[in-house]
C-alpha positions in Angstrom: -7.3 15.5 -1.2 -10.5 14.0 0.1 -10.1 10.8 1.6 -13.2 8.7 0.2 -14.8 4.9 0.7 -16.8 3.0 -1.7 -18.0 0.9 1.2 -18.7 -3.0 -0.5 -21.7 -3.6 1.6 -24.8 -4.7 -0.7 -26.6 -2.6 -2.5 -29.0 -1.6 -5.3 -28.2 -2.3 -8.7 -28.4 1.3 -9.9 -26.7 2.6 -6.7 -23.4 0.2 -7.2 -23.4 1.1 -11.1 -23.3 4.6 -10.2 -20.5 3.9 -7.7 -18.6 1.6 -9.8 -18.5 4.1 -13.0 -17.3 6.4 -10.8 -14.5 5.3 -9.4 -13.8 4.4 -13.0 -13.7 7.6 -14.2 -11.6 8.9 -10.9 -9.1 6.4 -11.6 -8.1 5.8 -15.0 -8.1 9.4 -16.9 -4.4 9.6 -16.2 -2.3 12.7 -18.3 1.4 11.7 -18.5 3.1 14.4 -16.9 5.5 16.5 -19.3 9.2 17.5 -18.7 9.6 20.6 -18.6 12.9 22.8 -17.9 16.1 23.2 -20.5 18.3 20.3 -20.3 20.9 22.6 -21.9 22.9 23.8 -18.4 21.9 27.3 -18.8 20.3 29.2 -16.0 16.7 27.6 -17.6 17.5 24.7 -16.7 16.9 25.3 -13.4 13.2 25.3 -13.5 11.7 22.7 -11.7 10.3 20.2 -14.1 6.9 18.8 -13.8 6.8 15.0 -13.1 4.5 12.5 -12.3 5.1 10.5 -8.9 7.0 7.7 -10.2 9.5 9.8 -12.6 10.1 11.9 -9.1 10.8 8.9 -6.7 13.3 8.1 -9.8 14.6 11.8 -9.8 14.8 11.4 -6.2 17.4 8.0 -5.9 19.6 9.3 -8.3 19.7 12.9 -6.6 20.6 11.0 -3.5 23.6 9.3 -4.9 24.7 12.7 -6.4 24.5 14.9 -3.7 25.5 11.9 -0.7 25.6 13.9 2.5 23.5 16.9 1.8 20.7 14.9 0.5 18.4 14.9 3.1 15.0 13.0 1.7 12.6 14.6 -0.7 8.8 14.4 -1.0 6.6 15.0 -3.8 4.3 17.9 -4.6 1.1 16.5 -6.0 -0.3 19.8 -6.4 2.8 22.0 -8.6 3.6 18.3 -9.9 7.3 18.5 -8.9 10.1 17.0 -6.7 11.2 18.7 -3.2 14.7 18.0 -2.5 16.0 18.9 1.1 19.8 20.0 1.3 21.8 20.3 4.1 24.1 23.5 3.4 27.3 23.5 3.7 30.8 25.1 2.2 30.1 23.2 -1.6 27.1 25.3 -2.8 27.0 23.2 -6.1 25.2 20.7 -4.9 22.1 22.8 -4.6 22.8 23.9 -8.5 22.9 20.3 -9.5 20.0 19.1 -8.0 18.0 22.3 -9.5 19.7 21.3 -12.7 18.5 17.9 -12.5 14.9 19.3 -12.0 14.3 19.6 -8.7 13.1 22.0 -6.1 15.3 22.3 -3.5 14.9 23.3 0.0 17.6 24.1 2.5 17.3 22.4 6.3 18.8 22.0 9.2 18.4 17.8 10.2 20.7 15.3 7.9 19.8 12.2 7.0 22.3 11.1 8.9 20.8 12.8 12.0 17.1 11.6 11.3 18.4 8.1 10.9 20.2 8.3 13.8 17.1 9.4 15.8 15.3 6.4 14.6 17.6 4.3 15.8 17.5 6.0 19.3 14.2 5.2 19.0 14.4 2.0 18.3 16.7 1.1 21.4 15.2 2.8 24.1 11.4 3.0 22.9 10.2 0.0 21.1 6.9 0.1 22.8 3.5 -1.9 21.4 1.5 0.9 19.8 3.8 3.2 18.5 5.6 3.7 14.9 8.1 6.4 13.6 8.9 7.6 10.3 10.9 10.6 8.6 9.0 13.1 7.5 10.8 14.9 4.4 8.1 17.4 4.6 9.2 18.5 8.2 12.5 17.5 8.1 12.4 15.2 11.4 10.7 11.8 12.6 7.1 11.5 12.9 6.3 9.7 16.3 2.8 8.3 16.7 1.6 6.9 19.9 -1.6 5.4 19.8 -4.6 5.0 22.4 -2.4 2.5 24.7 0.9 4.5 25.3 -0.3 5.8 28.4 1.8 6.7 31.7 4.8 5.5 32.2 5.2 4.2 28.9 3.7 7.3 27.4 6.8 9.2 29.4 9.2 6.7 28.3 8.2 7.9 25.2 8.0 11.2 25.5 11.8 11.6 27.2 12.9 9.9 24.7 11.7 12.0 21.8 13.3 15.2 24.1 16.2 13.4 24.5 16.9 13.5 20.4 17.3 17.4 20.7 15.0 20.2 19.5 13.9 20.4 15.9 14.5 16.7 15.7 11.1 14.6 16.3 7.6 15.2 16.8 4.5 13.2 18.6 1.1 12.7 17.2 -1.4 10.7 19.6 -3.9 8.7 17.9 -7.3 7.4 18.9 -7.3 4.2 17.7 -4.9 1.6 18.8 -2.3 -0.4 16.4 -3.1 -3.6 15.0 -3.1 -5.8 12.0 -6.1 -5.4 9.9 -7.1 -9.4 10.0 -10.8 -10.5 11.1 -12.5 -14.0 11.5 -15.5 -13.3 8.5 -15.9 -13.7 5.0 -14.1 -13.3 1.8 -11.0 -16.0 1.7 -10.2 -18.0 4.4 -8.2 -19.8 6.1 -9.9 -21.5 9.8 -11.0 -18.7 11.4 -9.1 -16.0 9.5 -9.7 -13.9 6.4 -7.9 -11.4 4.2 -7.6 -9.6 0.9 -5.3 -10.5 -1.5 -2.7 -8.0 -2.7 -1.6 -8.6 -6.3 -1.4 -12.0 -8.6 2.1 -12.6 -9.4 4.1 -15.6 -11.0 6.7 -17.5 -8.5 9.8 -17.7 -9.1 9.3 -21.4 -10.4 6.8 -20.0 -12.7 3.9 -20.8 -11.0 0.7 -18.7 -10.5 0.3 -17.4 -7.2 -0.7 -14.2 -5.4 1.1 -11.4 -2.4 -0.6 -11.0 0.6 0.2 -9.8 4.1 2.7 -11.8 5.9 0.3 -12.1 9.9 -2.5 -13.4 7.4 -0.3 -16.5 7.1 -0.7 -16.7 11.0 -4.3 -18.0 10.4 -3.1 -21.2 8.4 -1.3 -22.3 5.5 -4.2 -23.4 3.1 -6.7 -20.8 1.7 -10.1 -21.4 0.2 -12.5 -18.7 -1.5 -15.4 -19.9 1.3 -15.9 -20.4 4.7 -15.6 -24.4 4.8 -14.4 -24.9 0.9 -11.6 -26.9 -0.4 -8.3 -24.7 -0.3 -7.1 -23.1 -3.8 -3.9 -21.9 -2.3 -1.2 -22.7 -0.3 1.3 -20.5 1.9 4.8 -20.9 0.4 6.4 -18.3 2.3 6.1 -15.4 4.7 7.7 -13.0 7.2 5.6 -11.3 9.9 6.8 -9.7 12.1 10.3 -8.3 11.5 11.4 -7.0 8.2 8.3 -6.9 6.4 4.8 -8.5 6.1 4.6 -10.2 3.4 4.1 -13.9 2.3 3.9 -15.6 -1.4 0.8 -18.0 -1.7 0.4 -20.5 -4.9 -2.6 -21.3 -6.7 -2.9 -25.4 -5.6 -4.1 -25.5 -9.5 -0.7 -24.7 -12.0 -3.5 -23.6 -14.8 -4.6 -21.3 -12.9 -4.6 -17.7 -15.3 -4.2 -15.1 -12.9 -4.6 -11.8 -14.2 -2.5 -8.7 -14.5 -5.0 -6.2 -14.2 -7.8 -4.3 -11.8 -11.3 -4.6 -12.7 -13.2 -1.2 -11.6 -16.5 -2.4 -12.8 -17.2 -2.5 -16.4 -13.1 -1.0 -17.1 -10.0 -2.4 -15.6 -6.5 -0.8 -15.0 -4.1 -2.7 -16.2 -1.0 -3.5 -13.5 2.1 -3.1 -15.2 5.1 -3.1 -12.7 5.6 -2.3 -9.0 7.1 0.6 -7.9 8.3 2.4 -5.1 6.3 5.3 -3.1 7.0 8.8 -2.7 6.0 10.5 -0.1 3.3 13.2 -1.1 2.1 10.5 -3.5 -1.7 9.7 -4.4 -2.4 6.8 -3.8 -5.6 3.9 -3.4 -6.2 0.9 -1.7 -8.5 -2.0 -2.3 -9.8 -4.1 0.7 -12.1 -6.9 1.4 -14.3 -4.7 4.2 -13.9 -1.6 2.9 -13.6 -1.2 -0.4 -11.7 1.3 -2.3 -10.3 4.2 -0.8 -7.3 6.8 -1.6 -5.0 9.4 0.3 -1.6 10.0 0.3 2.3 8.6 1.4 3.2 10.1 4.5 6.7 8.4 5.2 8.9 5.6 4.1 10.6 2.8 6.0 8.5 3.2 9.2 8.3 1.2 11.7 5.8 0.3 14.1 5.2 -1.8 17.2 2.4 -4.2 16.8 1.1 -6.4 19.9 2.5 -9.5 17.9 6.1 -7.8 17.5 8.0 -5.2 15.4 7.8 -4.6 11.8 10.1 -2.2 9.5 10.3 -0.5 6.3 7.0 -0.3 5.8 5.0 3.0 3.9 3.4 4.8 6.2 0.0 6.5 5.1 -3.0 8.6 5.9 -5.3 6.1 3.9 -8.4 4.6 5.8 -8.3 0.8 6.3 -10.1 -1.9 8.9 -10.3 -5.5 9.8 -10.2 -7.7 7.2 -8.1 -5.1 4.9 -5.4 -7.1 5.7 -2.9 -7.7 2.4 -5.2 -6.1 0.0 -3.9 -3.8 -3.0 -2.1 0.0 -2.9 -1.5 1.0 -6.1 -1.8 4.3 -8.2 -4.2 5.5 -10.9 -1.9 4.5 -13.8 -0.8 1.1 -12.7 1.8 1.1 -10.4 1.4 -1.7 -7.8 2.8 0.0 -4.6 1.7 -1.8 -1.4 0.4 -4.7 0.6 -2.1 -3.4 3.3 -0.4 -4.5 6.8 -2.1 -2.9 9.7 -2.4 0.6 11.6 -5.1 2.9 13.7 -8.6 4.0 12.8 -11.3 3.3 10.6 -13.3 4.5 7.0 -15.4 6.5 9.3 -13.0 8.4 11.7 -9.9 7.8 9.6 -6.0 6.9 11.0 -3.3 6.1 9.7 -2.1 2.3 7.9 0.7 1.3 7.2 1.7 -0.6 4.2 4.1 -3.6 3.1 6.3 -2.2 -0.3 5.5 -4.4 -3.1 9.4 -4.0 -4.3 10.6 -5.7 -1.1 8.4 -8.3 -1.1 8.8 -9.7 -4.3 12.7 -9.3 -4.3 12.6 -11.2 -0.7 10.0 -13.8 -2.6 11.4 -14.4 -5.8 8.7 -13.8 -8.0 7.4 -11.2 -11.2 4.1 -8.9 -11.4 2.9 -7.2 -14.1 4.8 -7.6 -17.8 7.4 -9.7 -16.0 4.6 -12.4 -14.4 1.3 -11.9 -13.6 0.0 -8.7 -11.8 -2.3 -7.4 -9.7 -5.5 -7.7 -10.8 -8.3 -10.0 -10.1 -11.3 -9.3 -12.0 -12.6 -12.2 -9.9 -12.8 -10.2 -7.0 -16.3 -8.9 -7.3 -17.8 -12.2 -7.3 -20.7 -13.0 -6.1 -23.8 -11.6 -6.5 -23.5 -9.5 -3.8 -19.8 -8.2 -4.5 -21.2 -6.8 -7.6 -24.3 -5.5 -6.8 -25.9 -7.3 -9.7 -23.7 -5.4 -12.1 -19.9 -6.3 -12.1 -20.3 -9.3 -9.5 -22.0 -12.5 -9.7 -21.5 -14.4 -12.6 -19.2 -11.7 -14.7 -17.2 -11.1 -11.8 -16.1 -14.6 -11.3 -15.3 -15.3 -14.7 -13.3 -12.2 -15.7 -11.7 -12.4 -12.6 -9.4 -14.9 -12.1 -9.7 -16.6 -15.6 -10.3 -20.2 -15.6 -10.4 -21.7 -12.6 -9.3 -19.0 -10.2 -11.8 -17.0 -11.8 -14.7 -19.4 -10.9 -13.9 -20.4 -7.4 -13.4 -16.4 -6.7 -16.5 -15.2 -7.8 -17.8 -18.0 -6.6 -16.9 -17.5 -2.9 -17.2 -13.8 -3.4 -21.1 -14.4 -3.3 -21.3 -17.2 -0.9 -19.8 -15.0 2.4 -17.4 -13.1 1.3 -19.5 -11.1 -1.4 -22.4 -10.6 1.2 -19.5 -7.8 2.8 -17.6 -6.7 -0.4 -18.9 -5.2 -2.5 -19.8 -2.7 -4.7 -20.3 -3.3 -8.2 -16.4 -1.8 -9.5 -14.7 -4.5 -8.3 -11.4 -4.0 -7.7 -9.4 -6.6 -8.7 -6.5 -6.0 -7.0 -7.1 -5.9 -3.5 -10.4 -7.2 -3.6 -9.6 -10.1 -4.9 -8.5 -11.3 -1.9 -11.2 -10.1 -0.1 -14.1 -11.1 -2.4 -12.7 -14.5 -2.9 -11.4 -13.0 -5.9 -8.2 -14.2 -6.5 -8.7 -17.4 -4.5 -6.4 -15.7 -2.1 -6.8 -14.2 0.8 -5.5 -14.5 4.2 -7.0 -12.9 6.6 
């Protein structure tokens, strides 16, 4: 799929409608996928049945706990619409009839999970160098090594040994151009000192509390957030973990009325957030950032885990979707409402592309205690294209702030979407989720 940016800068009236109504129309026509395939144990119902990401990441957990040692990851097919399961063969051949009976395609290889896993830990122990990340790759059956522009001699042979080391047909290396880091940048949008960010997704604490997800190294730049360069803060850090496992943090709305919304304003129509979800790899998916915009690509692995200059992070979603400074904690999310991700950090920019990497939405709010979507409040942030700037005249400014973050989030985001942070963002589809953060939408941000 194309990998496309609705840059945020300011722009014409017209030209930001245009944009705005378009992204609208990319996003929300969404056909539910049918499922297709005899359920009645005949030889028909092994036809793969055609599933929509989600129902195949769902497919995909339960096939693993069926087939336990043979199940070696799967990946969806966004094109035929079905799951790819990967099997290691061995004397019990029924294990590639179930999984076709449960509806999957299946796909004999040579690397276990087992093995792969193994690798990674290899990896871990005798290669944790700053600017590199590893991931399995379902779709080639080993781990995905990426070195970026600062692995060079001896470390870059360190790396390199080690990858031979695992054994042929086990791991691959990709160089990239850019160089690792978190996507955080002293600008506008929401801030905190010198810092600013994009907030992920609204969501209710588990006191009951408004408050919002954001990357967990936006927390680094202070604990109280305002939708201004200078304002009075509207949130407050109440937890966060950066690096390690994850990078995440939970910040609350200073203000207990405040009504954050569950939904993603895309200028004029809004995509209502319903629950978070895991990826898939193979999965579309798009991302919402304070300096960029909106973009989309796809999942490229799961539970990856790279080397930042700050430290090591794991189980993050590894992706080929464009991101830069300032990115940071914004909303991933797919076209029917599935909040996904937390933008962390990676290589590359909107113009040459890389890869980012991506905080799951599942883990943070288990390891934060708190509800999105039905269950609390969810991702959106109509606030986010405040400003008159964020909105181009057409969703930002005045409209922006108020459908955004409701009563008094709503305000102070469009609010401080215009005064700095709107002079970057955006376009006039607002995004509510990530660009909340970023357009002083949700009053959230980090950096």
């Amino acid at each position: 799929m194309s990998h496309k940016r609705i840059p945020k800068r300011k722009a014409a009236i017209a030209v930001g409608g245009a944009v705005a109504l378009g992204a609208a129309a990319f996003l929300l026509p969404n056909a539910n996928a049918s499922q297709d395939g005899a359920t009645d144990g005949t030889a028909a119902a092994a036809a793969p049945k055609t599933l929509k990401a989600t129902d195949a990441s769902d497919l995909s957990s339960q096939l693993a706990g069926l087939l336990g040692d043979a199940f070696a990851g799967s990946y969806y097919d966004g094109g035929k619409q079905q799951l790819v399961v990967n099997v290691v063969p061995g004397d019990d051949n029924n294990v590639i009839v179930q999984a076709k009976r449960a509806g999957a395609t299946v796909r004999e290889v040579d690397n276990s999970m087992t093995e792969l896993e193994a690798g990674a830990q290899t990896l871990k122990s005798e290669a944790t160098i700053p600017g590199t990340s590893w991931a399995v790759d379902p779709r080639t059956n080993k781990i995905l090594v990426t070195a970026d522009s600062t692995v060079t001699g001896k470390k870059w042979d360190r790396l390199e040994s080690t990858v031979r080391d695992l054994g042929s047909g086990m791991a691959t290396i990709k160089k990239s151009a850019g160089t690792f880091r978190t996507f955080a940048s002293g600008g506008d949008a929401i801030f905190a000192a010198n810092s600013r960010c994009s907030l992920g997704f609204n969501v209710t604490a588990g006191d009951g509390t408004p408050a919002f997800l954001t990357a967990g190294h936006c927390a680094l730049g202070g604990r109280q957030w305002s939708d201004q360069q200078g304002g009075a803060p509207i949130a407050t850090i109440d937890q966060a973990v950066f690096p390690g496992e994850g990078d995440f943090a939970l910040a609350t709305y200073d203000d207990p009325n405040t009504q954050a919304p569950s939904d993603v304003d895309v200028g004029g129509q809004t995509v209502q957030i319903t629950e978070a979800a895991e990826a898939t790899v193979g999965q579309e998916v798009f991302r919402m950032g304070s300096t960029t915009g909106l973009a989309d690509g796809q999942v490229l692995g799961l539970d990856a885990t790279v080397n930042y200059p700050e430290g090591t992070v794991t189980g993050l979603i590894q992706t080929d979707v464009c991101a830069e400074p300032g990115d940071s904690g914004g909303s991933m999310f797919t076209q029917d409402g599935l909040a996904i991700g937390l933008t962390s950090g990676g290589s590359g920019d909107c113009t040459v592309g890389g890869e980012t990497f991506f905080q799951p939405v599942t883990t943070a709010l288990a390891a934060v205690g708190a509800t999105l979507g039905e269950g609390g409040a969810g991702a959106g942030v109509g606030a986010q294209a405040g400003g008159e700037d964020a909105g181009g005249g057409e969703v930002g400014g005045e409209d922006a702030g108020q459908g955004a973050a409701g009563d008094g989030a709503g305000q102070d985001a469009g609010q401080g979407a215009g005064d700095g942070a709107g002079q970057r963002t955006g376009h006039g589809a607002g995004y509510g989720a990530g660009r909340d953060a970023e357009d002083g939408a949700g009053q959230t941000g980090t950096h």
